[in-house]
One Martini backbone bead per residue (centre of mass of N, CA, C, O) as a GRO file, in nm:
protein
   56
    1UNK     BB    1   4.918  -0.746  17.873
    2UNK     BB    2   4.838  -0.436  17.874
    3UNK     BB    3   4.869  -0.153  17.693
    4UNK     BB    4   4.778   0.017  17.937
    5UNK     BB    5   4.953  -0.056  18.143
    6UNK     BB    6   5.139   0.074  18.398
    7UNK     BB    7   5.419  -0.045  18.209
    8UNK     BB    8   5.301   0.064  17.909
    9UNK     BB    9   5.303   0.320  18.042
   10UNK     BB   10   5.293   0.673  18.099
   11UNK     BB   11   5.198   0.958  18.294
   12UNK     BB   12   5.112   1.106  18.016
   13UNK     BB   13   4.967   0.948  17.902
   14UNK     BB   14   4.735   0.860  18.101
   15UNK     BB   15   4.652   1.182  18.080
   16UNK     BB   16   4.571   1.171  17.755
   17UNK     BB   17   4.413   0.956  17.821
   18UNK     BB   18   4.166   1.109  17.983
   19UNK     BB   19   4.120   1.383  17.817
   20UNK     BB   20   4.009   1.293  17.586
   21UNK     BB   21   3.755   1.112  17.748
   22UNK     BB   22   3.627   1.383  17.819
   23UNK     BB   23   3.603   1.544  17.552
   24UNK     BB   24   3.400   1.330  17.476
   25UNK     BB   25   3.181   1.376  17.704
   26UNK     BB   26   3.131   1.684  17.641
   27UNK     BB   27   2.959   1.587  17.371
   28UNK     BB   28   2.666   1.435  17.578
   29UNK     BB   29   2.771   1.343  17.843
   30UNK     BB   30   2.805   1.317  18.135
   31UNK     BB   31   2.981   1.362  18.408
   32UNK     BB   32   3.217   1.297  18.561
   33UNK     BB   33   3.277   1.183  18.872
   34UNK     BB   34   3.467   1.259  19.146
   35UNK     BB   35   3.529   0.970  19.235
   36UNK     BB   36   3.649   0.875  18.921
   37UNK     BB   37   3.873   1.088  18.940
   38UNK     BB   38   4.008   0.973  19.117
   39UNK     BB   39   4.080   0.691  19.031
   40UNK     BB   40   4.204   0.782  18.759
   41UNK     BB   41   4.429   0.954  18.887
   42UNK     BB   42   4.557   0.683  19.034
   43UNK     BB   43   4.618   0.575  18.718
   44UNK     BB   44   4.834   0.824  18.667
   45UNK     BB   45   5.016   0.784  18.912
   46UNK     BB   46   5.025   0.424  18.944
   47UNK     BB   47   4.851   0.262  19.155
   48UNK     BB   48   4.640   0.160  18.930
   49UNK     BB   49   4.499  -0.015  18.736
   50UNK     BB   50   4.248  -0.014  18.497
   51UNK     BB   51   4.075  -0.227  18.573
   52UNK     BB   52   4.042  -0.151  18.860
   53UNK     BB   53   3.863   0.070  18.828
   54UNK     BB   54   3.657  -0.031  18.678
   55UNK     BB   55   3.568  -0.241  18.944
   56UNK     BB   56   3.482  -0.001  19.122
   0.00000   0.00000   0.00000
């Protein structure tokens, strides 16, 4: 089980290292795409595992 699951993080968690996650990117990578930020949205509300993200 990752670190990352669902099970071992908190949706606190989740929402901070996401938001982390943007704010690396805002230092000169493209925006998230907003289809991928509902899919985020998803893993920080519970819905999906990290994985399943990726592989969308």
């Amino acid at each position: 089980m990752s670190k990352y699951s669902l099970a071992n993080t908190t949706k606190e968690e989740r929402a901070e290292r996401f938001a982390q996650a943007e704010a690396i990117n805002s230092l000169g990578a493209k925006q998230v795409a907003s289809e991928d930020q509902v899919l985020f949205q998803r893993h920080i509300d519970g819905e999906l595992e990290i994985e399943e993200v990726t592989q969308m």
